[in-house]
C-alpha positions as CSV (number, residue, x, y, z in Angstrom):
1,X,-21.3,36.0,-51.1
2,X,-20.1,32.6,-51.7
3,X,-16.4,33.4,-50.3
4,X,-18.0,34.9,-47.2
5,X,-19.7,31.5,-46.6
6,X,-16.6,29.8,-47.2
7,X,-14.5,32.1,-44.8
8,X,-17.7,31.4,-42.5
9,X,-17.8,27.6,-42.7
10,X,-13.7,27.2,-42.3
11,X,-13.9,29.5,-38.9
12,X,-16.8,27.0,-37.5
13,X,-14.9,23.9,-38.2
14,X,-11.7,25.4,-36.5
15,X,-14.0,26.8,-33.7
16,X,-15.3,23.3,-33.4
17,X,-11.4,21.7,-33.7
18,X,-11.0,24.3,-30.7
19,X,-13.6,22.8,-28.9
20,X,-12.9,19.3,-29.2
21,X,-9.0,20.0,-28.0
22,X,-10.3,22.0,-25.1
23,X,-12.2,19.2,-24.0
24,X,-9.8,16.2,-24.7
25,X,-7.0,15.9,-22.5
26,X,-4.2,18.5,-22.0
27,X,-1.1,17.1,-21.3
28,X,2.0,18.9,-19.3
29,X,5.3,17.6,-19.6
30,X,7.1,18.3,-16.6
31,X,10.3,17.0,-17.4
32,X,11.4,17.0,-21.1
33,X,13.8,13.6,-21.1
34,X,13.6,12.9,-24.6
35,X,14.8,16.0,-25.4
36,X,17.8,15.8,-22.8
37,X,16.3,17.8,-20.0
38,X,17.4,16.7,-16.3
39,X,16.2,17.0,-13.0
40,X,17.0,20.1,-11.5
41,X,17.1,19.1,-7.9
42,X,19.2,16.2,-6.9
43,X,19.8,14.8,-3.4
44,X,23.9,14.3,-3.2
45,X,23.7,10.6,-2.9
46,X,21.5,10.3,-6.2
47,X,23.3,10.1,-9.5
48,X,21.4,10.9,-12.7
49,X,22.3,9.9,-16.5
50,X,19.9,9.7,-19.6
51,X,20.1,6.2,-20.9
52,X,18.5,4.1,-23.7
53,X,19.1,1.0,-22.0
54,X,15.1,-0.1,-21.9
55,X,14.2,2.7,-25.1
56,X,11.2,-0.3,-26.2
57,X,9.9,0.0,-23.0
58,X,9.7,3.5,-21.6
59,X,11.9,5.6,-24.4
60,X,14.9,7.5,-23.8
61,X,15.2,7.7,-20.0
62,X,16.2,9.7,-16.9
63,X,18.6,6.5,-14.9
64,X,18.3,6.7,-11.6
65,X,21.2,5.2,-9.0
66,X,19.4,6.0,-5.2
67,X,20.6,5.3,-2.0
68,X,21.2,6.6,1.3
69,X,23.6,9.1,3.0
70,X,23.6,8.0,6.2
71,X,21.5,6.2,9.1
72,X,20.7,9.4,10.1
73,X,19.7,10.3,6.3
74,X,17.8,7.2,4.6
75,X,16.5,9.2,1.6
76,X,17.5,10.2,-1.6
77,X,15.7,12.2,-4.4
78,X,14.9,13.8,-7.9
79,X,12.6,16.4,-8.7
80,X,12.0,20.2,-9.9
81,X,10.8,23.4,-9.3
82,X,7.5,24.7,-10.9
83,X,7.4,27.5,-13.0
84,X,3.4,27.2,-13.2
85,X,-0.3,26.4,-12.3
86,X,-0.9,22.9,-12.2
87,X,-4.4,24.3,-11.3
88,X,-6.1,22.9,-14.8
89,X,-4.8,19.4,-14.6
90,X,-6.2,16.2,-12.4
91,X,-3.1,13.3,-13.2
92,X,0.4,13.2,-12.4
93,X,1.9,10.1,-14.5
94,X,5.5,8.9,-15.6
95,X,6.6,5.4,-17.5
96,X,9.7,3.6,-15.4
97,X,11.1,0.4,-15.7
98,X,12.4,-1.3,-12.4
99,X,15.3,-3.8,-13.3
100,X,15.7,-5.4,-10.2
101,X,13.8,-8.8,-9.2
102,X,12.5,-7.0,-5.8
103,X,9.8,-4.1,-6.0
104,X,10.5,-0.1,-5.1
105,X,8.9,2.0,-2.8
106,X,9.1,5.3,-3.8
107,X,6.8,9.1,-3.7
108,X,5.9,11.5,-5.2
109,X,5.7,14.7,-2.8
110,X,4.6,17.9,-4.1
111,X,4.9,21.4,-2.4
112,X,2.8,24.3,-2.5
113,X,4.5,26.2,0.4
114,X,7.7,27.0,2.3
115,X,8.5,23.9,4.6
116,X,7.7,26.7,7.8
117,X,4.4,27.4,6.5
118,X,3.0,23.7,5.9
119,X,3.3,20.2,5.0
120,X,3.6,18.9,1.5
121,X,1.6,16.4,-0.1
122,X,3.2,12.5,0.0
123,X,1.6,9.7,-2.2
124,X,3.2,6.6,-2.1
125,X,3.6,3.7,-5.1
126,X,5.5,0.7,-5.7
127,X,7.9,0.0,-9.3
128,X,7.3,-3.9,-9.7
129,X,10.0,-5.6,-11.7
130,X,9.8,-4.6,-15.9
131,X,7.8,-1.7,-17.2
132,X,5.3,0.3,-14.9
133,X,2.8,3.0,-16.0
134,X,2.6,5.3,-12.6
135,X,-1.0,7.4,-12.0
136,X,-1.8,9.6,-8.8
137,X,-4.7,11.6,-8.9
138,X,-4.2,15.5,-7.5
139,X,-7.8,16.2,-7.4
140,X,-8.6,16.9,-3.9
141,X,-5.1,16.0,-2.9
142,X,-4.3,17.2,0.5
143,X,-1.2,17.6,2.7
144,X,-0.3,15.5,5.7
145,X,-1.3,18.6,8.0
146,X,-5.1,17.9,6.7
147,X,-5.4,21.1,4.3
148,X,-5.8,20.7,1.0
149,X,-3.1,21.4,-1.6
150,X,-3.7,24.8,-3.8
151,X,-2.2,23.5,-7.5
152,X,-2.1,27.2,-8.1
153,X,0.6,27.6,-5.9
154,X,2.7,24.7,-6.3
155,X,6.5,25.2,-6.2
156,X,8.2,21.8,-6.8
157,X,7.8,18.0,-7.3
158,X,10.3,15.5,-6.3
159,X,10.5,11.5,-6.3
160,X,11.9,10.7,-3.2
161,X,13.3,7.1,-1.8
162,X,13.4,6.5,1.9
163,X,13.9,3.3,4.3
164,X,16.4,0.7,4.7
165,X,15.7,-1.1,1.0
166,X,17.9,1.9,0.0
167,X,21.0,1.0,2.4
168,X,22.1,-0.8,-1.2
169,X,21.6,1.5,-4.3
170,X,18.6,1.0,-6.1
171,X,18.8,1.6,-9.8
172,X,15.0,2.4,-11.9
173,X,14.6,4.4,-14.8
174,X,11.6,7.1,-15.6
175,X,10.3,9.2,-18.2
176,X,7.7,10.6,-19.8
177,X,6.7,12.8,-16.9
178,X,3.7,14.7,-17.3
179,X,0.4,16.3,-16.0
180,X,-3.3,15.1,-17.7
181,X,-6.2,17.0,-16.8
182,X,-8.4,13.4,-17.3
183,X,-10.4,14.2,-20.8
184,X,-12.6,16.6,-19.3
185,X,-12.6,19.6,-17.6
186,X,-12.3,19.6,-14.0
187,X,-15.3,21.9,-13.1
188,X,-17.9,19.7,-15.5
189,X,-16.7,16.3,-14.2
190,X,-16.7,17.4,-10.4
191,X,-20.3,18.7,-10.7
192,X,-21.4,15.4,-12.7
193,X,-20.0,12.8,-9.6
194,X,-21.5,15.1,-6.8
195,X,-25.2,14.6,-8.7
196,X,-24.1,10.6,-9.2
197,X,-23.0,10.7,-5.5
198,X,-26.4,12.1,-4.4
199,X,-28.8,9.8,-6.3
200,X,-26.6,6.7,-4.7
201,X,-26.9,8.1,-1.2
202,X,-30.3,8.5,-1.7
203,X,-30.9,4.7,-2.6
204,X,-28.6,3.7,0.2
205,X,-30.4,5.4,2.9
206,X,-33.9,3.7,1.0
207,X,-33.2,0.3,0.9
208,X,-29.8,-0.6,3.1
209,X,-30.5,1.3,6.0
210,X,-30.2,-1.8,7.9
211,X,-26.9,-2.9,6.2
212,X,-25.5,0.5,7.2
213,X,-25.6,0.0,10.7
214,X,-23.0,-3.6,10.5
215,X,-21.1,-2.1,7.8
216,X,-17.1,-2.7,9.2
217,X,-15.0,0.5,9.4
218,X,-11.5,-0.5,8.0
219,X,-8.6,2.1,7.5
220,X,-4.6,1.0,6.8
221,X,-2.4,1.3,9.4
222,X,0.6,0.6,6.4
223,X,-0.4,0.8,2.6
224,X,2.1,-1.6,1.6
225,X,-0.1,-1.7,-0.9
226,X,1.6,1.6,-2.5
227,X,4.8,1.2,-0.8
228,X,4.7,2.3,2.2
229,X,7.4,1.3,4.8
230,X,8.1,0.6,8.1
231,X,9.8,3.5,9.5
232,X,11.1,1.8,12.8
233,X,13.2,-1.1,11.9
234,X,16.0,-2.5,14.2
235,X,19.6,-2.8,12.6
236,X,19.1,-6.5,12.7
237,X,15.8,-6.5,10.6
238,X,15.7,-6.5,7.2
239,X,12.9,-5.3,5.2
240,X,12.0,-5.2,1.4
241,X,8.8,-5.1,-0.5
242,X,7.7,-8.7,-2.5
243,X,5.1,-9.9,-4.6
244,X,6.3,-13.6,-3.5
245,X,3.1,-14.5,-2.3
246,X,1.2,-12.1,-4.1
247,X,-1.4,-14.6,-5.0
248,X,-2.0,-15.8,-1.3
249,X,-1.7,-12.4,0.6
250,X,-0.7,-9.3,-2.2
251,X,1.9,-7.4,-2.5
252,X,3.8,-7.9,1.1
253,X,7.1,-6.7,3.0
254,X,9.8,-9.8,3.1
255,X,10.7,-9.5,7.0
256,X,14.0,-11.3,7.6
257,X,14.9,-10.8,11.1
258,X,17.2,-12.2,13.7
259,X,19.0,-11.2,17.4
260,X,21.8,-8.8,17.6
261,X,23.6,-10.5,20.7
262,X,22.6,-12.9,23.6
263,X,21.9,-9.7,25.6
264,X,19.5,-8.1,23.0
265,X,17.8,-11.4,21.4
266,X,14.9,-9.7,19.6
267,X,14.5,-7.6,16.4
268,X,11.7,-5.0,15.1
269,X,9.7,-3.6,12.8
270,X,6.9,-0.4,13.1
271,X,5.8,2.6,12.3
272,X,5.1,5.4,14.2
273,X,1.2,6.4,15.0
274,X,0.0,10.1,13.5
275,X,-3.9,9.5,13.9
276,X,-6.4,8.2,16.9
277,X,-7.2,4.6,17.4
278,X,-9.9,5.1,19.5
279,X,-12.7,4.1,17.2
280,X,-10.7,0.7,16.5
281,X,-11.8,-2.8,17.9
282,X,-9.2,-4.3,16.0
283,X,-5.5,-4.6,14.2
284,X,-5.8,-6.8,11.7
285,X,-3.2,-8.1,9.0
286,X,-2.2,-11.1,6.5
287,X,0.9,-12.8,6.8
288,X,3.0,-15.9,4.8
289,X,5.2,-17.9,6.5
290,X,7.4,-19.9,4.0
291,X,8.8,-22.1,6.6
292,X,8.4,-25.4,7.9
293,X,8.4,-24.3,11.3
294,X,5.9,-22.0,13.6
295,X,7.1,-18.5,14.3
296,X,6.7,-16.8,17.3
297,X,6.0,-12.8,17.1
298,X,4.5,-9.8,19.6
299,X,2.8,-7.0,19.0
300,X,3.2,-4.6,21.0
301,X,1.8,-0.5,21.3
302,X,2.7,2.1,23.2
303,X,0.5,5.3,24.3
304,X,3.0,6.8,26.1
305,X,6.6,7.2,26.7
306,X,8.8,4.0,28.5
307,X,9.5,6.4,31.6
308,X,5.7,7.0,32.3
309,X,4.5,3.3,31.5
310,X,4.4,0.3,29.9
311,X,3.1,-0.8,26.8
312,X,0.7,-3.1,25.6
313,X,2.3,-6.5,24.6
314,X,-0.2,-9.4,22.3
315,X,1.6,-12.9,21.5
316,X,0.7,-14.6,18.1
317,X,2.3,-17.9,16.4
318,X,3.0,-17.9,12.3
319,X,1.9,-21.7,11.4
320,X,3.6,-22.4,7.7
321,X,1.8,-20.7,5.1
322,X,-0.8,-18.0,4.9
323,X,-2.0,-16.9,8.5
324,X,-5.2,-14.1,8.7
325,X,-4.0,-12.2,12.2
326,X,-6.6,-10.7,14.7
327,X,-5.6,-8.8,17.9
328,X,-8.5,-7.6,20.0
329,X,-7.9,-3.8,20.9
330,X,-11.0,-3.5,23.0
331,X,-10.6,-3.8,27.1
332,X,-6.5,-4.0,25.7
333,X,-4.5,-3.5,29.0
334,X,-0.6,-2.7,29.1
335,X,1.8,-4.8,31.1
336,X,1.3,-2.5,34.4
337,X,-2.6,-3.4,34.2
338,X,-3.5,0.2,32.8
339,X,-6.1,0.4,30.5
340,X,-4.6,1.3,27.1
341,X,-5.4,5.1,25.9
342,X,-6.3,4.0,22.2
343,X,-6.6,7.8,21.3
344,X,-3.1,8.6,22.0
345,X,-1.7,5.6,20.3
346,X,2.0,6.9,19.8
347,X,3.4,4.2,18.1
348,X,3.6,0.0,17.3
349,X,5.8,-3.1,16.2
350,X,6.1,-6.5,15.5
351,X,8.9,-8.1,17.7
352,X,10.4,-11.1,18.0
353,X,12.6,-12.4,20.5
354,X,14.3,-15.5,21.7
355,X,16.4,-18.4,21.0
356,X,14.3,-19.2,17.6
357,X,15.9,-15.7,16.1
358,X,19.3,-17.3,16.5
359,X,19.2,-17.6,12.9
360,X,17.3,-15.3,10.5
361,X,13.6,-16.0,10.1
362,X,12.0,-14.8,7.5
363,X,8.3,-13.8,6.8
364,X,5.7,-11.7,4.8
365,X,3.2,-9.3,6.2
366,X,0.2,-7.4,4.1
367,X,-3.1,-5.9,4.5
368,X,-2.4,-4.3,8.3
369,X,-5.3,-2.6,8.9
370,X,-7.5,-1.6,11.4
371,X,-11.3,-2.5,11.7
């Protein structure tokens, strides 16, 4: 009798071990570095080595040398395919170390179809200088076609670097590449915030009703934030990210930008437009000028191609030091005295032009939005 108890006592306490692992976090590795496992897929212009050069930091390694093919090709990448479900798991994280003075824009993109049957997921994120400890969440993660991605499926992961800050090889190191479901499951803690949601709602709609009606809409237009870039930039332009002026306007793009020739004096940066305008009074960003004298920029959007009409041009001035830019979007006419078609937005830029981009000029820009 007394064994039986015993036998009965040791399978509750490993029934309650059980328990407590299930609900902890489960962890994933994806990519085994310490153990000398590599990246599987490799763009050609990417070199790969393990290296202990920052081991107190991050551990043992994955180094990564990116850069370009060609103008035609600004990207480079690392990554693997999946073997299984990431269905049970909320986190994708990785340690890197960035030894460069400048920050890294890099993402994460993640496929759960063929290329022909739908778009993959993109999240964006910045490697500041030293050691950085890199979280994107997956729950509810959807593609850039709208749908959301089925972990279930997924097929590969890759870490991909695009833009003109890789026209000179970046080197960063990574490791410890893994999935965390969070610390709980996924199916308790998504019932538990819908409940929280609904009591906050609630109180919202008691007592701020008034509030709700002047609350400003604001959504990026460029989350420099997490390393987004410009992906129209004129081969006169340089850009890079910079945490210069971090404490005055965040983490910003360093613009340096200058004429080509006498007969093309001007130089761009922009970024193509994927979503309506229309319910937008407003483009909005911060900017640092570290000069002593004022700069003279334009912004200027197009709704539809140069051959049908023209676009919409706005003047601003830089004075030295932080400037909080404004450009009214409502009654916005383009140069031919057109209305502007905010809902078919196609694309927009910063330009400058004239005898003041003789030499270089540079500047920071942060925070564009749209309110």
């Amino acid at each position: 009798m007394l064994k039986r108890a015993t036998k009965l006592a040791i399978m509750v306490f490993l029934l309650s071990i059980c328990l407590v692992y299930r609900l902890e976090s489960k962890n994933l590795t994806l990519l085994d570095v310490g153990n000398g496992e590599m990246a599987s897929n490799v763009s050609d212009n990417t070199k790969l080595t393990l290296s202990d050069d920052h081991e107190g930091e991050i551990g043992t390694a994955l180094k990564v040398t990116m850069a370009w093919k060609a103008a035609d090709k600004p990207w480079g990448w690392i990554g693997m395919d999946i073997k299984r479900s990431w269905r049970d798991f909320s986190l994708f994280k990785l340690d890197a170390f960035n030894p460069n003075e400048e920050p890294i824009s890099l993402t994460l993109q993640i496929r759960d179809c063929p290329s022909s049957e739908g778009k993959p997921f993109n999240e964006s994120f910045i490697l500041k200088p030293g050691k950085n400890e890199i979280e994107i969440e997956l729950s509810g993660a959807k593609a850039q076609d709208g749908r959301e991605i089925d972990f279930s499926k997924v097929s590969s992961w890759i870490i991909t670097g695009v833009g003109e800050m890789f026209k000179e090889p970046k080197i960063f190191y990574i490791s410890n590449i893994r999935l965390e479901d969070g610390g709980e499951p996924r199916k308790i803690e998504k019932k538990q915030v819908v409940k929280k949601k609904t009591k906050e709602k609630q109180k919202v709609n008691k007592t701020t009703t008034k509030l709700k009606k002047t609350t400003v809409k604001t959504v990026p237009v460029m989350n420099i934030e997490k390393g987004e870039m410009p992906d129209n930039v004129s081969d006169n332009t340089k850009v890079s990210l910079s945490s210069d002026y971090e404490d005055e306007i965040g983490m910003a793009l360093k613009v340096s930008m200058s004429w080509k020739a006498p007969d093309k004096p001007w130089g761009w940066i922009g970024l193509s437009i994927r979503n309506t305008w229309e319910e937008y009074s407003s483009f909005n960003f911060d900017a640092y000028n570290p000069g002593e004298e004022l700069i003279s920029l334009t912004l200027q959007i197009r709704d539809c191609p140069s051959s049908e009409g023209r676009p919409f041009n706005e003047k601003f001035i830089l004075k030295p030091g932080k400037n909080e830019i404004k450009v009214v979007l409502i009654g916005a006419k383009a140069e031919d005295g057109r209305e502007m078609a905010f809902s078919r937005a196609s694309s927009w830029i910063i330009t400058g032009a004239g005898e003041m981009f003789k030499e270089p000029k540079i500047f920071f820009i942060s925070n564009v939005c749209l309110k």
